[in-house]
C-alpha positions as CSV (number, residue, x, y, z in Angstrom):
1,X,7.3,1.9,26.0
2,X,5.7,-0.4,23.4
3,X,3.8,2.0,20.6
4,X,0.8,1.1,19.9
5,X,-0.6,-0.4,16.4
6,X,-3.1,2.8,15.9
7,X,0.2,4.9,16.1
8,X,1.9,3.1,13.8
9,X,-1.0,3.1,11.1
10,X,-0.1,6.1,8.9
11,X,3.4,4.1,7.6
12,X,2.0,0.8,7.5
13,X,-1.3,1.3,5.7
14,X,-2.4,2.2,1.7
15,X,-3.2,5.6,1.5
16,X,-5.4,4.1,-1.9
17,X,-7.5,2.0,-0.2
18,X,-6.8,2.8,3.1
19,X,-6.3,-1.3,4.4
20,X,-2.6,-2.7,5.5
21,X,-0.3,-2.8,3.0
22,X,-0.4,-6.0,1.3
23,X,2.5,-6.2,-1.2
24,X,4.2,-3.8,-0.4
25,X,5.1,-2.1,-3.4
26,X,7.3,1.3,-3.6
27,X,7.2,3.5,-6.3
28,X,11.1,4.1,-6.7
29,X,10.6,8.1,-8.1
30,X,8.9,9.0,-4.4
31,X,9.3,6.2,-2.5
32,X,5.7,6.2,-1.8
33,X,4.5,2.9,-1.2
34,X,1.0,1.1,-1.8
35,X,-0.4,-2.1,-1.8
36,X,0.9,-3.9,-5.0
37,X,-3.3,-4.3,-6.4
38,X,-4.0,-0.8,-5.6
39,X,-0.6,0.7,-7.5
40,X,-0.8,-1.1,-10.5
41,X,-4.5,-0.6,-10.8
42,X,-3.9,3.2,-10.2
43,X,-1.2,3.1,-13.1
44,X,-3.7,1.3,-15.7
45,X,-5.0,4.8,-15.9
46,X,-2.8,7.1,-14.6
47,X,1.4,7.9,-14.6
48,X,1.8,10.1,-11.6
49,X,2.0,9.2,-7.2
50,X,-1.9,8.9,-6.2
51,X,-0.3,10.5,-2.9
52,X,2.5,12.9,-4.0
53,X,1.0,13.9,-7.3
54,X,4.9,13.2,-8.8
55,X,5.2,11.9,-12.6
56,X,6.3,8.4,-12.1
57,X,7.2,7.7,-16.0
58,X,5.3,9.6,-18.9
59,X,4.7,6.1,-20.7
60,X,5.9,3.0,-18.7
61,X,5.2,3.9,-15.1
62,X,5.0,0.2,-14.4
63,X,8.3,-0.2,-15.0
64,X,9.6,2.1,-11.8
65,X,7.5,0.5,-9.4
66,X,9.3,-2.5,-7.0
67,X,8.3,-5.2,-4.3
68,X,9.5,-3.6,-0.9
69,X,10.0,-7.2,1.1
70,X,11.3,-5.5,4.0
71,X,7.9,-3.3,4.5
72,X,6.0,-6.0,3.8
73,X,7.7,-8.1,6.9
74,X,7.5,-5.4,8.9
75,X,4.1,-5.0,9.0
76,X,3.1,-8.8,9.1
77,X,5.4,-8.8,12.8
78,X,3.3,-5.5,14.2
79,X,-0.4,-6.6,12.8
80,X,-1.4,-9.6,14.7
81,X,-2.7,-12.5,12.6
82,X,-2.3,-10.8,9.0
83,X,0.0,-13.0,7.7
84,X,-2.0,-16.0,8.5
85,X,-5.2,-14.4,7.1
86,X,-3.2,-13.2,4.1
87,X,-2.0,-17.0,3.7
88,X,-5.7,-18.7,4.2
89,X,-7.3,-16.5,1.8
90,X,-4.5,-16.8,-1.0
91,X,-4.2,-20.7,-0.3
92,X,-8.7,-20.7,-0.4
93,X,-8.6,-18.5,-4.0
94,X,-6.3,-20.7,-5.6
95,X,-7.6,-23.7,-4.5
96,X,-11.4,-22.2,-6.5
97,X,-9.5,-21.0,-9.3
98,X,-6.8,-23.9,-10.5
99,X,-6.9,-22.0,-14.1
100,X,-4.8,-19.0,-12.5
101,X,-1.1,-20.0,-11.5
102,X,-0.5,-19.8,-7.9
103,X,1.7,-16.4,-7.2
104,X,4.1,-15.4,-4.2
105,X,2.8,-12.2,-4.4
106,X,-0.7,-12.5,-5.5
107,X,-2.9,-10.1,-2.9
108,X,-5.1,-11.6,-0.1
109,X,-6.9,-9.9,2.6
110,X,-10.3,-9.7,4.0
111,X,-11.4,-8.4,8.0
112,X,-13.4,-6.1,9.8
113,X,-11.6,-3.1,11.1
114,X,-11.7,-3.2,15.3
115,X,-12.1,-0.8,18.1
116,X,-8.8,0.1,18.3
117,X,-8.8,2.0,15.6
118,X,-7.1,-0.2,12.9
119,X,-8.2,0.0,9.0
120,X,-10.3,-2.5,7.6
121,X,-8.5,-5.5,5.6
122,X,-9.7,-6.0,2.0
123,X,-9.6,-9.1,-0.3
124,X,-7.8,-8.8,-3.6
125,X,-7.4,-11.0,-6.5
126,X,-3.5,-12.1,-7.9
127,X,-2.0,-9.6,-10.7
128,X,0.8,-10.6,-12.9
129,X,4.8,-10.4,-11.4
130,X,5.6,-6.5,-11.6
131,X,7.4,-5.7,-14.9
132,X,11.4,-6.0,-14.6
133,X,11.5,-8.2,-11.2
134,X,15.0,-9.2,-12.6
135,X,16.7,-6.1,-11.2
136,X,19.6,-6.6,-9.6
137,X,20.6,-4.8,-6.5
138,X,23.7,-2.4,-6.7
139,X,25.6,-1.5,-3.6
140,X,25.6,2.1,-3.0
141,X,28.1,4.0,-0.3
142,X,26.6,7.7,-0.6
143,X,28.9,10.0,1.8
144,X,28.8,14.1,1.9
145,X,31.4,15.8,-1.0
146,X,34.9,16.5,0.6
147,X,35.6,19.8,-0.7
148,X,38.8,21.5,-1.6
149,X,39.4,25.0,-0.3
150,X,43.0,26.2,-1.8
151,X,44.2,23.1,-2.9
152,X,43.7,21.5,0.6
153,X,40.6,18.7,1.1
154,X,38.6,20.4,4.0
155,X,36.4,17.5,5.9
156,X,34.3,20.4,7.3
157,X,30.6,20.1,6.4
158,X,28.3,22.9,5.5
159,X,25.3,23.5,7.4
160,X,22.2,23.6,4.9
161,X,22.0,26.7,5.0
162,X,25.8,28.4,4.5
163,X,27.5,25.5,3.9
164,X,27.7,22.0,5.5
165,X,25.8,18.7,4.6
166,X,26.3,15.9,7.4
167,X,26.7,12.3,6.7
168,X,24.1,10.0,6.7
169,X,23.6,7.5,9.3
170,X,23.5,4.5,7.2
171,X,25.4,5.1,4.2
172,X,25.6,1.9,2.6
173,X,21.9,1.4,0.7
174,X,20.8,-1.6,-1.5
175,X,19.5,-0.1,-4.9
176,X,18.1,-1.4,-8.0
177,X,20.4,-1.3,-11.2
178,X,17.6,1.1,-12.7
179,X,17.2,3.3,-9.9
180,X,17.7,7.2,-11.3
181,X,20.1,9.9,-9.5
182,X,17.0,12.2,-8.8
183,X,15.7,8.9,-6.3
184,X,19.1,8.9,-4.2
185,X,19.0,12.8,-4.2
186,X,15.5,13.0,-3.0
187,X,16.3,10.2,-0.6
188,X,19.3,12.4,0.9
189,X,17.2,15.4,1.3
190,X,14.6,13.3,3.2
191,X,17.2,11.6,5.4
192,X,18.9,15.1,6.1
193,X,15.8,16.9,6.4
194,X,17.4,19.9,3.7
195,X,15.1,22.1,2.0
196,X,13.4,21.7,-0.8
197,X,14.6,25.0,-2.3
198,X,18.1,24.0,-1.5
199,X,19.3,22.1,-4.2
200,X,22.1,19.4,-4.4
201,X,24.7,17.8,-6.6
202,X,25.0,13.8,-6.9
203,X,28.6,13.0,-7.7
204,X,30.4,10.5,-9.0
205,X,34.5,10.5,-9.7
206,X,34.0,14.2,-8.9
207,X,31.3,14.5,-12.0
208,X,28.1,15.3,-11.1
209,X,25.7,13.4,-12.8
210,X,22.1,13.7,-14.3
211,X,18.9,13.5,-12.6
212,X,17.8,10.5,-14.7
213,X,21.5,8.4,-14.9
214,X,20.8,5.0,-13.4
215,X,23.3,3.6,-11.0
216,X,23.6,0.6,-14.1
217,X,24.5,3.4,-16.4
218,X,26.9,5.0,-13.9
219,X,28.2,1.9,-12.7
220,X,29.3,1.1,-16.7
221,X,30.2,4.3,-17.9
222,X,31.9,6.1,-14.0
223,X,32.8,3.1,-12.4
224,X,34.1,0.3,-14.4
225,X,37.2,-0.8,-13.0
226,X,36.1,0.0,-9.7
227,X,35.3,-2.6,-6.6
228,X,32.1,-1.9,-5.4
229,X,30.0,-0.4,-3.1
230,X,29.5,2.4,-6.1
231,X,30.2,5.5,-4.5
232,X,28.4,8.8,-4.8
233,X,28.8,12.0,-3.2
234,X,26.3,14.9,-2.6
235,X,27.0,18.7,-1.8
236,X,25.0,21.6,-1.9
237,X,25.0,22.9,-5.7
238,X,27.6,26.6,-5.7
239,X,26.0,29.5,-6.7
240,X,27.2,30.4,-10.1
């Protein structure tokens, strides 16, 4: 059965402004994502998640924030007529303001909400390209720790409570250079559904590696010679 659009709301909206996510833009600590106006406004003042409360970056939180196109086309395919809208109005701004230099992803938007439910669409003026668009993308194969009972490499997984982490369903990701560990740990938690309290180790080479290493400084310094995808392990941290 085909979901309805009001269903689909609460992952496809701006929890800022409460209108469809225009921009898309994810902050890469949470992976909380907002419209890119409403984010970088929100970070002209402040350096933590409006949503999660999380400290993004004490002094450049602009810096960890990216463009998330695939968001972005998802919710232009499930909102009828938002792209087109977004277009008109971008393509009508531009057109009274010749001074400002047209942008791919300068913000547009302006409706009524309907009956159905759906958020309201707001018009927004173009911002500046996010800081560091330049990233490159790192291939990253993230698979559960193999680990070594008596000298023999068990393939058994612990459970999260007493033992076993499964794999992921999609362990191949797309990350940028600058993404830290403590974003692909978090992101393996959520995927897995382990708790909080339950702590794990990101490996690389068998070295587990700092919450703030980014996959560029791991890639350099853990996996030079290597072909890529980089990859990491996880495991649930021993008791010592």
């Amino acid at each position: 059965m085909k979901p309805k659009l009001k269903d689909l709301n609460e992952n496809i909206t701006c929890s800022i402004c409460f209108g469809y996510l225009i921009d898309a833009t994810t902050v890469i600590e949470c992976l909380c994502t907002f419209c890119k106006t409403c984010i970088v406004k929100h970070l002209d003042e402040h350096n933590t998640c409006p949503k999660c409360n999380e400290v993004i970056h004490q002094s450049h939180p602009k810096e960890h924030i990216r463009f998330d196109r695939t968001l972005q086309s998802i919710v232009y395919k499930v909102v009828p007529g938002l792209q087109k809208k977004v277009e008109q109005l971008r393509a009508e701004y531009e057109a009274s303001n010749p001074e400002v230099p047209s942008s791919p992803t300068s913000d547009a938007e302006e409706c009524n909400g309907d009956t159905n439910g759906n958020p309201p669409r707001r018009a927004r003026s173009p911002l500046p390209p996010l800081h560091n668009t330049s990233d490159y993308i790192v291939p990253v194969q993230v698979d559960p720790h193999k680990a070594t009972i008596n000298g023999n490499s068990s393939d058994s997984e612990m459970d999260d409570k007493n033992g076993v982490l499964k794999e992921l369903s999609k362990p191949i990701l797309g990350c940028p250079a600058r993404c830290p560990i403590r974003v692909i740990k978090k992101f393996v938690q959520t995927k897995l559904n382990v708790q909080d309290e339950l702590d794990l180790d990101i490996l690389c080479n068998d070295e587990i590696l700092g919450k703030d290493h980014t996959l560029e400084f791991i890639k350099m310094t853990r996996w030079r010679t290597k072909d890529l995808p980089l990859v990491l392990t996880y495991r649930v941290r021993p008791d010592i």
